[in-house]
Residue frames relative to the residue before (quaternion, step in Angstrom):
aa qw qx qy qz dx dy dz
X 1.0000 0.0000 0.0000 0.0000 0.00 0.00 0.00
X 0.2735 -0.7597 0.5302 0.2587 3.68 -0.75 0.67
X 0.8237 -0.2608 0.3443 0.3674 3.08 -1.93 0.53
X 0.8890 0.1392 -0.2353 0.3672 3.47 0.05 -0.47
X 0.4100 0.6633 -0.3543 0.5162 3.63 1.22 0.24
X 0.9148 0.0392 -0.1789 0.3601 3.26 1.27 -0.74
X 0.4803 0.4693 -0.6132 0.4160 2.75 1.34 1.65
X 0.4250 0.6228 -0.5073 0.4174 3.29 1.02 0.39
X 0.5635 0.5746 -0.3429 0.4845 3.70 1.13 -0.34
X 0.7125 0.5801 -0.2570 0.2996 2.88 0.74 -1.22
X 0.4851 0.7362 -0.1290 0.4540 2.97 1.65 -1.93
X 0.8038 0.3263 -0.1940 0.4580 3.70 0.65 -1.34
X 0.7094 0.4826 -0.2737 0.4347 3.52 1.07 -0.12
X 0.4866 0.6381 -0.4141 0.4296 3.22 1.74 -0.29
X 0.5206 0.7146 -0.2180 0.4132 3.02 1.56 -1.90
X 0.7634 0.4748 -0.1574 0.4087 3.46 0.39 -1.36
X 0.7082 0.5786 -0.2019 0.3507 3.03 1.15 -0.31
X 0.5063 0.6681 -0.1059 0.5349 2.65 1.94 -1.13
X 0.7631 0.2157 -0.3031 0.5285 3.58 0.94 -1.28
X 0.2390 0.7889 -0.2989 0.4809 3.38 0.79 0.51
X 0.7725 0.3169 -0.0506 0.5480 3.40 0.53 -1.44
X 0.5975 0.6124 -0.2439 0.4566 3.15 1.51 -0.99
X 0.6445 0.4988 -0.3974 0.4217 3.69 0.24 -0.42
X 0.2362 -0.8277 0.4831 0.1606 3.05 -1.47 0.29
X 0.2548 -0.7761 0.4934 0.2987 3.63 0.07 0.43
X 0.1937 -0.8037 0.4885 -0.2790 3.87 0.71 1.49
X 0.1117 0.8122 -0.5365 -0.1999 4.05 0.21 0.23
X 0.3039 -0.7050 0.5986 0.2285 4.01 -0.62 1.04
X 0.5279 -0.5264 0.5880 0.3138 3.27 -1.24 1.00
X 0.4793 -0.6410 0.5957 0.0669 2.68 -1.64 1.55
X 0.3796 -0.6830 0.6018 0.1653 3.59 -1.25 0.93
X 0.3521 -0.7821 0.4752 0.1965 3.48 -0.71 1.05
X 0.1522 -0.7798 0.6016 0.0833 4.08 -0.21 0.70
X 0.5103 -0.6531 0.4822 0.2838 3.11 -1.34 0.72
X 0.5116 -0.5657 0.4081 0.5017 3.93 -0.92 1.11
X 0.4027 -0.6058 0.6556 0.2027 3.14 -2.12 0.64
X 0.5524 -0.6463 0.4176 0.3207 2.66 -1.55 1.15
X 0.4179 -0.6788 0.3951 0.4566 3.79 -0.84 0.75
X 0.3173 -0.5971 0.6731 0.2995 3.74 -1.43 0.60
X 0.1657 -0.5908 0.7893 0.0213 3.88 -1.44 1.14
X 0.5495 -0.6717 0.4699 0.1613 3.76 0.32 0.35
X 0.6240 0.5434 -0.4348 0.3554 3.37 1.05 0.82
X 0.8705 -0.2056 0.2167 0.3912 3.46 -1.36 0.05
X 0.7235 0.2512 -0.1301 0.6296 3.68 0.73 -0.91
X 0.5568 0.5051 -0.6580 0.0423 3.53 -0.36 0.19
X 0.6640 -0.5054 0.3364 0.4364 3.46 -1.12 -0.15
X 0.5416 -0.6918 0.4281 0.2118 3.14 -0.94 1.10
X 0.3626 -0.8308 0.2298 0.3542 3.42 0.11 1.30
X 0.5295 0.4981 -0.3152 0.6100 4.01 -0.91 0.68
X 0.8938 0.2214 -0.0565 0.3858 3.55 0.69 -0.50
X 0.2207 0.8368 -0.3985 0.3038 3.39 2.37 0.40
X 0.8009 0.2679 -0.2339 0.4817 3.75 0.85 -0.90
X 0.2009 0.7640 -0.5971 0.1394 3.90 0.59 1.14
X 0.2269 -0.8410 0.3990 0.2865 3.15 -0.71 0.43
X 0.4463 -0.7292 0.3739 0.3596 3.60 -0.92 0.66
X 0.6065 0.4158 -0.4906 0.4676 3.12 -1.59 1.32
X 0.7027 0.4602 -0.3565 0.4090 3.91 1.11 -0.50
X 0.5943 -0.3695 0.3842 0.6022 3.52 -1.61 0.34
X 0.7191 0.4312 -0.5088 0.1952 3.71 -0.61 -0.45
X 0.4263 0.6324 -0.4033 0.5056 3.51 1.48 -0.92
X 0.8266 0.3929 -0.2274 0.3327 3.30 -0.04 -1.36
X 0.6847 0.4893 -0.2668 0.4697 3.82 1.54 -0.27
X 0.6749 0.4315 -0.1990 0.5646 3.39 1.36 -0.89
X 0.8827 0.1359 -0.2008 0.4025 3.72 0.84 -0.24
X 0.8513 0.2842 -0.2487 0.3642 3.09 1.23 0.26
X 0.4427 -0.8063 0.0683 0.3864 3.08 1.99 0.43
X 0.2594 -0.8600 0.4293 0.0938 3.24 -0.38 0.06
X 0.5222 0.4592 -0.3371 0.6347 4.00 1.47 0.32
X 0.1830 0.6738 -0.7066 -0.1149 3.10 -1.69 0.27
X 0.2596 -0.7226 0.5895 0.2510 3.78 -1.27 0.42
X 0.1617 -0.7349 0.6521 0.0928 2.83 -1.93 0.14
X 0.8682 -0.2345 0.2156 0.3805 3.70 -1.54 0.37
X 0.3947 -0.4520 0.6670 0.4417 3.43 -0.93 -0.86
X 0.8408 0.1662 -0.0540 0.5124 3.69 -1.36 0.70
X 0.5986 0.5332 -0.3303 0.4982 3.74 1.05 -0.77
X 0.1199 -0.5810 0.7957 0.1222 3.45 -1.68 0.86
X 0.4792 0.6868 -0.5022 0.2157 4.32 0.64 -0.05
X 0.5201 -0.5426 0.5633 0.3432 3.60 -1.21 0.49
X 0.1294 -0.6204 0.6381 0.4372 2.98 -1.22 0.25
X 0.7639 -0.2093 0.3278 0.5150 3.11 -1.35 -1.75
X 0.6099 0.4877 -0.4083 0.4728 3.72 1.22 -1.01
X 0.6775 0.4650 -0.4279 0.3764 3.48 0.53 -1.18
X 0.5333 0.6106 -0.4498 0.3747 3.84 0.62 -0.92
X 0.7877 0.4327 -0.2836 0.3345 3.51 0.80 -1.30
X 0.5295 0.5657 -0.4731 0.4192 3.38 1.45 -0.72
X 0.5549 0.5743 -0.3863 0.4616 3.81 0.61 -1.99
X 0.7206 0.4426 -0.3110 0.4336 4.16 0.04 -1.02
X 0.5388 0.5366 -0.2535 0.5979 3.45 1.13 -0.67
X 0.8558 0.3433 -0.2566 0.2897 3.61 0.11 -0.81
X 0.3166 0.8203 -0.1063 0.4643 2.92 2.05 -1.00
X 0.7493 0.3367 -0.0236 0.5697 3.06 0.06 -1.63
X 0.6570 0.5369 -0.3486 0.3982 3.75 0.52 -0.68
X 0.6705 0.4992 -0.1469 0.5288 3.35 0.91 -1.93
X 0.7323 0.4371 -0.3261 0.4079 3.84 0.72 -0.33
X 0.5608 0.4198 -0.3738 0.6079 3.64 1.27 -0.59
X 0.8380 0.2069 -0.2167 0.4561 4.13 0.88 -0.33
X 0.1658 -0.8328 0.5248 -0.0588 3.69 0.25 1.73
X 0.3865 0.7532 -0.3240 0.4223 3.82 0.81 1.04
X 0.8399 0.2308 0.0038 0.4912 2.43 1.41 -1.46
X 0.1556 -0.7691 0.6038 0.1403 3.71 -0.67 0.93
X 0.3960 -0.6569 0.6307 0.1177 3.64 -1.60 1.10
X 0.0256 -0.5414 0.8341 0.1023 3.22 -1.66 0.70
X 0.4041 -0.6127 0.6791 0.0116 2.81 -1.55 1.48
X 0.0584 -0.6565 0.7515 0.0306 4.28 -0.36 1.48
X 0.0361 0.7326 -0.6698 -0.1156 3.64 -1.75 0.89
X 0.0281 -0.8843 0.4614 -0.0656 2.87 -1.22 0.97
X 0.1562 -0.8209 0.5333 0.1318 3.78 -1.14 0.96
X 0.5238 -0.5587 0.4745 0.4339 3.22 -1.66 -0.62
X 0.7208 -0.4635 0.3153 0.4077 3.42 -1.74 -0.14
X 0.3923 0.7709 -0.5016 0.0165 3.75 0.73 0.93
X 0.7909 0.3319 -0.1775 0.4826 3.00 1.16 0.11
X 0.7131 -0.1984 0.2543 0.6225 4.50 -0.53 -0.96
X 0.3193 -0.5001 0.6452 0.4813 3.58 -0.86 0.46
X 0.7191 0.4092 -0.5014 0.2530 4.13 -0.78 0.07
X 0.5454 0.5564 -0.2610 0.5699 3.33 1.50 -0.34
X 0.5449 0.3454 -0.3279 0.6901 4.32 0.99 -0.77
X 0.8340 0.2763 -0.4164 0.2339 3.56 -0.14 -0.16
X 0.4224 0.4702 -0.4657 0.6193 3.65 1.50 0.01
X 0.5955 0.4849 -0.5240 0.3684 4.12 0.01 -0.64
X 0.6772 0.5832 -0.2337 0.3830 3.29 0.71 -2.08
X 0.7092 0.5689 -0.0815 0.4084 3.28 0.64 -0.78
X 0.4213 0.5147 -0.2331 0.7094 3.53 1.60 -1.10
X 0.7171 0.4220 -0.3928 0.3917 3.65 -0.15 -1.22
X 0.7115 0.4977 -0.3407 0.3605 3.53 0.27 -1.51
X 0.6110 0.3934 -0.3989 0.5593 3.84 1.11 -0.83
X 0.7740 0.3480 -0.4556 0.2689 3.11 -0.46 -0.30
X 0.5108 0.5177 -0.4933 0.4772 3.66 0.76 -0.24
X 0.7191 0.5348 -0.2300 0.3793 3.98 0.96 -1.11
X 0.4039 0.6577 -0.3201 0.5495 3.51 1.97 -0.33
X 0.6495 0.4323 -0.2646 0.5668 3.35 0.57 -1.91
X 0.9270 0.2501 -0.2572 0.1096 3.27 -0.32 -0.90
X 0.2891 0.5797 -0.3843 0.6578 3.10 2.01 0.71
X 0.6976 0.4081 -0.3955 0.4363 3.90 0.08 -0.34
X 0.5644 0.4871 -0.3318 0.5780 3.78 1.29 -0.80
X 0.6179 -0.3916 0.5286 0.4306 4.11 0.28 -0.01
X 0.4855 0.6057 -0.5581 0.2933 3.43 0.06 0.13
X 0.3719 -0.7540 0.4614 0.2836 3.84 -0.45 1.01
X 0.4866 -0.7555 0.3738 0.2298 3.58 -0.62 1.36
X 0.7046 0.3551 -0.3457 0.5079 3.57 1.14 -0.78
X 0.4288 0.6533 -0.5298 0.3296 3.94 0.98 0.53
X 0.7767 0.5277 -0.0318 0.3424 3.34 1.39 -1.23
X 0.3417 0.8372 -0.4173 -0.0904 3.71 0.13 0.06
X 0.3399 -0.7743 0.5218 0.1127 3.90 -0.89 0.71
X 0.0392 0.7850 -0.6098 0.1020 3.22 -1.84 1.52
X 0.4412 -0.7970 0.3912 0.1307 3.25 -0.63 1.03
X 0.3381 -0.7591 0.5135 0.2140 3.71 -0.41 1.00
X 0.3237 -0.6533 0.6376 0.2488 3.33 0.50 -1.32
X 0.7115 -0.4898 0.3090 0.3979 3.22 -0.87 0.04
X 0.4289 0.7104 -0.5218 0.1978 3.91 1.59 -0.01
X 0.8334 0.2969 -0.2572 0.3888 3.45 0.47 -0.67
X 0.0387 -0.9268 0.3722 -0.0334 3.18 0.12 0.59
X 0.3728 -0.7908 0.2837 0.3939 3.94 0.23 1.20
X 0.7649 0.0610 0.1040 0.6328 3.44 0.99 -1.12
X 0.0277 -0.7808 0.6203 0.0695 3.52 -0.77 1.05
X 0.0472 0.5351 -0.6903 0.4847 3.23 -1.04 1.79
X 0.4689 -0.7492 0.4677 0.0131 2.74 -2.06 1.47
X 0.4655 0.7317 -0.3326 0.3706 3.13 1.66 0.10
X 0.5724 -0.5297 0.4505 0.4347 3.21 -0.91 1.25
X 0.7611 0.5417 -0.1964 0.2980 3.22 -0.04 -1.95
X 0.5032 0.6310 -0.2697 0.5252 3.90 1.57 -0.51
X 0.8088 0.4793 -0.1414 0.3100 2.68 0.15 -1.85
X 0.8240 0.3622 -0.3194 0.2965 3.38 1.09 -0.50
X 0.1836 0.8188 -0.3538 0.4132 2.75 1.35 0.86
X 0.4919 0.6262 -0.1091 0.5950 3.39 2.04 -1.01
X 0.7704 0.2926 -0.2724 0.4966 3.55 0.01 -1.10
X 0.5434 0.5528 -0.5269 0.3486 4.22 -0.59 0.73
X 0.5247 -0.5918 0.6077 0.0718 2.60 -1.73 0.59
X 0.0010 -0.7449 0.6631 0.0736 4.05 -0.38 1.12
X 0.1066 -0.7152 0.6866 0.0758 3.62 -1.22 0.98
X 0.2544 -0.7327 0.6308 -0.0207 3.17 -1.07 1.74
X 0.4723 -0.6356 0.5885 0.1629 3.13 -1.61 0.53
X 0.1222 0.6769 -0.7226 0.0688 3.85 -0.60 0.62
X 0.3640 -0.5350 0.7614 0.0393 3.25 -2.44 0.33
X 0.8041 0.0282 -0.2868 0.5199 2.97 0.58 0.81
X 0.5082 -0.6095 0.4620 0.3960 3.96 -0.91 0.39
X 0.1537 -0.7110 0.6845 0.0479 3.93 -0.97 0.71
X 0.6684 -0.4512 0.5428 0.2346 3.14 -1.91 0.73
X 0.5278 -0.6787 0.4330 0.2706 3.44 -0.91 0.65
């Protein structure tokens, strides 16, 4: 190694040393957090960041009881999952009379935008059928079809695309113009 390679070493360890010397080992007051809830690794725990929702709010109603369903191509039918979500919501929206749902349906580009919007539509009633048949109060609820305008991801993949065909039921406090 030459002469100057290894006082340039040297140079960089002196250096290092220096910031080194510099720190301080200072203890900062500690900031007291509220205990976490324990995770047991199952299905329901609280999504972390979100342990202290409260029940009855839009977040309750997004984080635990969902708020999307899908459907076929061309198809406004329930399946079974969607049944369970709609049964899920249903059951939610009745223990929490406050809150009134628009029901937004939507599809993809398989077909005339005037045709995705009578589907899109079809979809939104029928999710509002179901959820009128579960006790849900009909004049709490009201449904509108998008068609194919808003679309989550646009892409030709089957497997994309259906991502397009569902129904999102929002929560509002007050009734809105279509």
């Amino acid at each position: 190694m030459s002469a100057t390679a290894e006082y340039m070493k040297r140079l960089v360890a002196a250096a290092a040393l220096v910031a080194l010397a510099a720190c301080s080992t200072t203890e900062v007051a500690s900031v007291e957090e509220p205990p976490a809830v324990p995770m047991t690794g199952q299905t329901n725990d609280p999504a972390p960041g979100f342990e202290t929702v409260s029940a009855g709010s839009q977040e309750d109603f997004i984080l635990n009881v969902g708020r999307r369903i899908y459907f076929p191509q061309d198809s406004a039918a329930l399946d079974s999952v969607a049944r369970a979500t709609l049964d899920s919501q249903a059951a939610w929206l009745n223990r929490n009379p406050k809150w009134l749902l628009k029901l937004q349906g939507f599809s993809d580009d398989s077909g005339s935008a005037s045709k995705m919007k009578t589907l899109s539509q079809k979809r939104a009633d029928a999710a509002m059928a179901y959820l009128a048949s579960k006790g849900v109060d009909p004049s709490r609820m009201w449904a509108k079809g998008y068609g194919n305008d808003r679309e989550v991801r646009d892409c030709n993949d089957r497997s994309c695309k259906v991502q397009n065909r569902r129904v999102v039921s929002n929560l509002r406090t007050k009734p809105e113009e279509s």
